[in-house]
C-alpha positions as CSV (number, residue, x, y, z in Angstrom):
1,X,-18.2,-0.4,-28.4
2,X,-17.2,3.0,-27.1
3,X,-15.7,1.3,-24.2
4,X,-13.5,-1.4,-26.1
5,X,-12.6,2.0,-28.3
6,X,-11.8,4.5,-24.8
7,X,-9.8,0.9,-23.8
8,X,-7.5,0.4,-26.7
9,X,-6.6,4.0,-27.3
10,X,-5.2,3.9,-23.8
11,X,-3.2,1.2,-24.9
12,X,-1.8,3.5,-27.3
13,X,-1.3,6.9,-25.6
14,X,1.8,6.1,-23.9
15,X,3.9,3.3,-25.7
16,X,6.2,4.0,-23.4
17,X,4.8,3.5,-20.2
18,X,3.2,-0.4,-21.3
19,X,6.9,-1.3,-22.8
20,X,8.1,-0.3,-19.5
21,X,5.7,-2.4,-18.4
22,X,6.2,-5.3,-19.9
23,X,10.3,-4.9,-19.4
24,X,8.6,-5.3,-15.4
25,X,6.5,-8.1,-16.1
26,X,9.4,-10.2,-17.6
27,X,11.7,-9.3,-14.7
28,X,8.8,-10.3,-12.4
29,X,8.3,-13.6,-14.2
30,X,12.0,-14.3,-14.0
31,X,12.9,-13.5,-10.8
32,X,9.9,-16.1,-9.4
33,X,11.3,-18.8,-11.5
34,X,14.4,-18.5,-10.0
35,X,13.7,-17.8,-6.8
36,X,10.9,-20.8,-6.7
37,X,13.6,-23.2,-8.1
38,X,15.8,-22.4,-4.9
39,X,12.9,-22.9,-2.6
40,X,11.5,-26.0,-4.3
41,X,15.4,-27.2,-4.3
42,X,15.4,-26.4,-0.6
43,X,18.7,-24.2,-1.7
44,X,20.1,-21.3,0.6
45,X,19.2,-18.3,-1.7
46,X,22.7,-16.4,-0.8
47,X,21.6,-13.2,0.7
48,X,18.7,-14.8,3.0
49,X,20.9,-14.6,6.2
50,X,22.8,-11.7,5.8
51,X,20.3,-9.4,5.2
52,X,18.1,-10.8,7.8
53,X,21.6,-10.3,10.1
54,X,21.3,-6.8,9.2
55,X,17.7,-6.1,9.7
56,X,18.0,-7.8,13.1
57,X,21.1,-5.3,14.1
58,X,18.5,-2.7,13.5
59,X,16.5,-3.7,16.5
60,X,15.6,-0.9,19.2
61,X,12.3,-0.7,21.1
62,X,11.0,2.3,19.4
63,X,11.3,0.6,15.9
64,X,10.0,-2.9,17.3
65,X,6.7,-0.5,18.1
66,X,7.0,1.2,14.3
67,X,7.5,-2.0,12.6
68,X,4.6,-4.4,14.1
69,X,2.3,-1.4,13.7
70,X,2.9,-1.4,9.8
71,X,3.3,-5.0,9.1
72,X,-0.4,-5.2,11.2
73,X,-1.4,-2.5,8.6
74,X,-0.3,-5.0,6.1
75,X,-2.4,-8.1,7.5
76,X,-5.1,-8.2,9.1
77,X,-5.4,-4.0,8.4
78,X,-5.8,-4.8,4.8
79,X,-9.1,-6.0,5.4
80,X,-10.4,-2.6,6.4
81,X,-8.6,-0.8,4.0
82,X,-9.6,-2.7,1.4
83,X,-13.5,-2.2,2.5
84,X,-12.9,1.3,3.3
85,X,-11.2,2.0,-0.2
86,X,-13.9,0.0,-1.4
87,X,-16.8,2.1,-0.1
88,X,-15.3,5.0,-0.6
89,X,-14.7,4.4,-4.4
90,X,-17.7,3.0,-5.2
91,X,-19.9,5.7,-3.5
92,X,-18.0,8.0,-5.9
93,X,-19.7,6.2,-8.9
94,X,-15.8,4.4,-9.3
95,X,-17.6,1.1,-9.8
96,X,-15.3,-0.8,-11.2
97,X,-12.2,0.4,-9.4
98,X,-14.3,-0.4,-6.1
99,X,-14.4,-4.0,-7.7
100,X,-11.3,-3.9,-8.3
101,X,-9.7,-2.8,-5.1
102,X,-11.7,-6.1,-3.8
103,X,-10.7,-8.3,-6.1
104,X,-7.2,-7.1,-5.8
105,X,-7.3,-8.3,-2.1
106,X,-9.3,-11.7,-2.7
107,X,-7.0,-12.4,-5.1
108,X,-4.3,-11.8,-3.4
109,X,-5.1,-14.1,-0.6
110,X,-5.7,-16.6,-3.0
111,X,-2.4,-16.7,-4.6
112,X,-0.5,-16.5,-1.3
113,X,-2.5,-19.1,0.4
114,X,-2.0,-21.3,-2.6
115,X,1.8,-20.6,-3.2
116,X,2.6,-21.5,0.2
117,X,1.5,-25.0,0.3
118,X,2.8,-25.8,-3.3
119,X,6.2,-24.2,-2.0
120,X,6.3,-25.4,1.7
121,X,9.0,-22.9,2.7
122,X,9.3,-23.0,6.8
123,X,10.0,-20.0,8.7
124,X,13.3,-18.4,9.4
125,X,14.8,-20.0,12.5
126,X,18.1,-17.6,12.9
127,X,16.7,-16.2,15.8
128,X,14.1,-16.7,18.6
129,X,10.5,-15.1,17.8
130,X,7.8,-14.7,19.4
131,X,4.4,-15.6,17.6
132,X,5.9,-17.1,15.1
133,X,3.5,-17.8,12.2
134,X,2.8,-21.5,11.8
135,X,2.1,-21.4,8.0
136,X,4.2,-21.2,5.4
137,X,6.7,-19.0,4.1
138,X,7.6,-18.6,0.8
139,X,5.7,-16.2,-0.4
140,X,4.9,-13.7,2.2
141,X,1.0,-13.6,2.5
142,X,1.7,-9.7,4.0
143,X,3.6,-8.6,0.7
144,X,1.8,-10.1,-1.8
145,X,-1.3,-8.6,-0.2
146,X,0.6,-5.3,0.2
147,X,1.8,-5.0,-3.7
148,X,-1.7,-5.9,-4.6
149,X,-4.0,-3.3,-2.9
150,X,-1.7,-0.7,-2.4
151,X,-0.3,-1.0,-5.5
152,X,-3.3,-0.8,-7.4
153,X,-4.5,2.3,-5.3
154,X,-0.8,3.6,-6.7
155,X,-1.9,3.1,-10.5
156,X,-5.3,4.3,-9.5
157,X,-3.2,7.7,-8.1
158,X,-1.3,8.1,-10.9
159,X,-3.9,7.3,-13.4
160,X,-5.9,10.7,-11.8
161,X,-2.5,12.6,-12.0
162,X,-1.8,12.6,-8.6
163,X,1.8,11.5,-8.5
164,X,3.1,12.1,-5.1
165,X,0.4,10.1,-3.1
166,X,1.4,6.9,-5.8
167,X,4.4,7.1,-5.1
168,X,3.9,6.8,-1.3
169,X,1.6,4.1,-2.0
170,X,3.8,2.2,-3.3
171,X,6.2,2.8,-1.3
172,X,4.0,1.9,2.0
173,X,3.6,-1.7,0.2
174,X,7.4,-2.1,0.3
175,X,7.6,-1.2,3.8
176,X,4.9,-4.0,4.9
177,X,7.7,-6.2,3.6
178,X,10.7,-5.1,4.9
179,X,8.8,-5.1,8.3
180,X,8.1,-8.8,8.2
181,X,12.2,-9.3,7.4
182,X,12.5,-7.0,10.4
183,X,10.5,-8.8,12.5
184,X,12.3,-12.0,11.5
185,X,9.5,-14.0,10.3
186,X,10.2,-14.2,6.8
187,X,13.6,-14.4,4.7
188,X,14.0,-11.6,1.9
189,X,13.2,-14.0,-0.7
190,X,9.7,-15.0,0.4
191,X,9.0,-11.1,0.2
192,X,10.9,-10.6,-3.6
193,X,9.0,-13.7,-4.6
194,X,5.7,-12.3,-2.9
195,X,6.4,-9.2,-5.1
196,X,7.3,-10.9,-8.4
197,X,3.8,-12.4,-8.0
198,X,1.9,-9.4,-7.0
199,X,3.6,-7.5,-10.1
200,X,1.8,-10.2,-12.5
201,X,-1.6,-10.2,-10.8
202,X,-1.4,-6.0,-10.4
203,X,-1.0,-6.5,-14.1
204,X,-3.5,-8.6,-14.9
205,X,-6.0,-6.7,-12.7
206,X,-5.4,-3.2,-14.2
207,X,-5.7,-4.4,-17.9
208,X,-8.7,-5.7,-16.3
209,X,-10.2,-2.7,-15.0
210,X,-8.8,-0.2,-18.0
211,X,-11.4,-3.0,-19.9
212,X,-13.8,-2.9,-17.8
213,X,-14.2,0.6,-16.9
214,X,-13.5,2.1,-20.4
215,X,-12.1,5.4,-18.7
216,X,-15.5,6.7,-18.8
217,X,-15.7,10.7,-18.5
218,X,-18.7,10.6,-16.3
219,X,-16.6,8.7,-13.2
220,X,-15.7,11.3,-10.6
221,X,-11.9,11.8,-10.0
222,X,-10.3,10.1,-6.9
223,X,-9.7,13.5,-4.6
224,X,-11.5,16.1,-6.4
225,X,-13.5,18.2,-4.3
226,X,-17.4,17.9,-4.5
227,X,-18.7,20.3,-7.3
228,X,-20.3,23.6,-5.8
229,X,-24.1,23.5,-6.7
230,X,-25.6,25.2,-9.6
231,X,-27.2,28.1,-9.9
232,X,-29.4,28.6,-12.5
233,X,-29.7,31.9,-14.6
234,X,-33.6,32.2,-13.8
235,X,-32.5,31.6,-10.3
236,X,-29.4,34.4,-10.2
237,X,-32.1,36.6,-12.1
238,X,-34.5,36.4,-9.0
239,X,-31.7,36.9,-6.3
240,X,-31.2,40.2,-8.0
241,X,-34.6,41.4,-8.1
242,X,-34.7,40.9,-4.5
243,X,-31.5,43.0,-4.4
């Protein structure tokens, strides 16, 4: 009962912040039902080409390095972030945001794997790539997974106050996806609609885990330090008798 009651008055502590919230979710939930109408449609979503055409003017070998190094943080890296988070979280007693952080993944993989062969998008072919992916591409499996992992590390962040790192959480998630428009092996719709998606499952999750872990006072914060021991007052007695 206490944890349904720690659950709901969060809920209520910041109106503000959930009907921000939902103003997201609704703008998530649009923007995928147009954008999956131009795909299932087959239509050219107008701004596809160009922006690729600008991303690809912004090729030089230095980037080329930057950007396949982030976008392999994105996938397969997420896998050992993920477990690393994971680990990390849950040997901090944060069992439920360690749960979390995996399902946020799992799920994630899920979605995009099933997305892309309801949608059957293929690959941008405006220029020549090497490696391109044979799979799908509307959504982008890398931001979708990005949004979802590093995005909930973001609310986890914020929820413990520490505003700066969320904030470059986040924005590392939007990176993974404009590298894979860099690269040229997705169009800039397959990584909006990747992002609508991963807004309503990052959604879903963290009503899910405020449920679930009740904000329980005994869970350690995300970076505090480790406490100093204790010292008793019999103990600090004896030391000074020594003295």
């Amino acid at each position: 009962m206490t944890s349904r009651s720690n659950w709901s008055q969060q809920l209520r502590a910041a109106w503000w912040v959930w009907l921000l919230g939902l103003v997201v979710v609704i703008a998530a939930v649009m923007l995928f039902r147009w954008l999956s109408g131009e795909v299932l449609a087959r239509q050219t979503i107008f701004f596809d080409a160009p922006i690729l055409q600008v991303a690809h003017n912004l090729h030089t070998p230095l980037m080329d390095i930057l950007m396949t190094a982030i976008t392999n943080i994105g996938l397969p890296g997420g896998n050992v972030v993920a477990l690393v988070v994971a680990v990390w979280l849950w040997w901090r007693h944060r069992r439920a945001a360690a749960v979390a952080v995996v399902v946020s993944f799992v799920g994630a993989w899920a979605l995009y794997t099933s997305l892309k062969l309801v949608y059957t998008r293929a690959r941008p072919d405006l220029f020549p790539i090497l490696n391109m992916p044979t799979d799908y591409s509307f959504p982008s499996g890398h931001a979708l997974t990005a949004i979802s992992l590093y995005g909930f590390i973001a609310l986890l962040l914020w929820q413990e106050k520490h505003r700066i790192w969320a904030i470059v959480s986040l924005l590392f998630a939007v990176l993974i996806g404009f590298s894979r428009v860099y690269i040229g092996v997705h169009f800039p719709s397959d990584i909006l609609g990747a992002f609508a998606v991963g807004v309503l499952w990052l959604t879903i999750l963290y009503l899910g885990y405020l449920y679930a872990s009740g904000r329980k006072q005994s869970d350690e914060p995300l970076l505090a330090p480790p406490e100093p021991a204790k010292v008793s007052a019999t103990e600090s007695s004896k030391e000074f008798h020594l003295e």
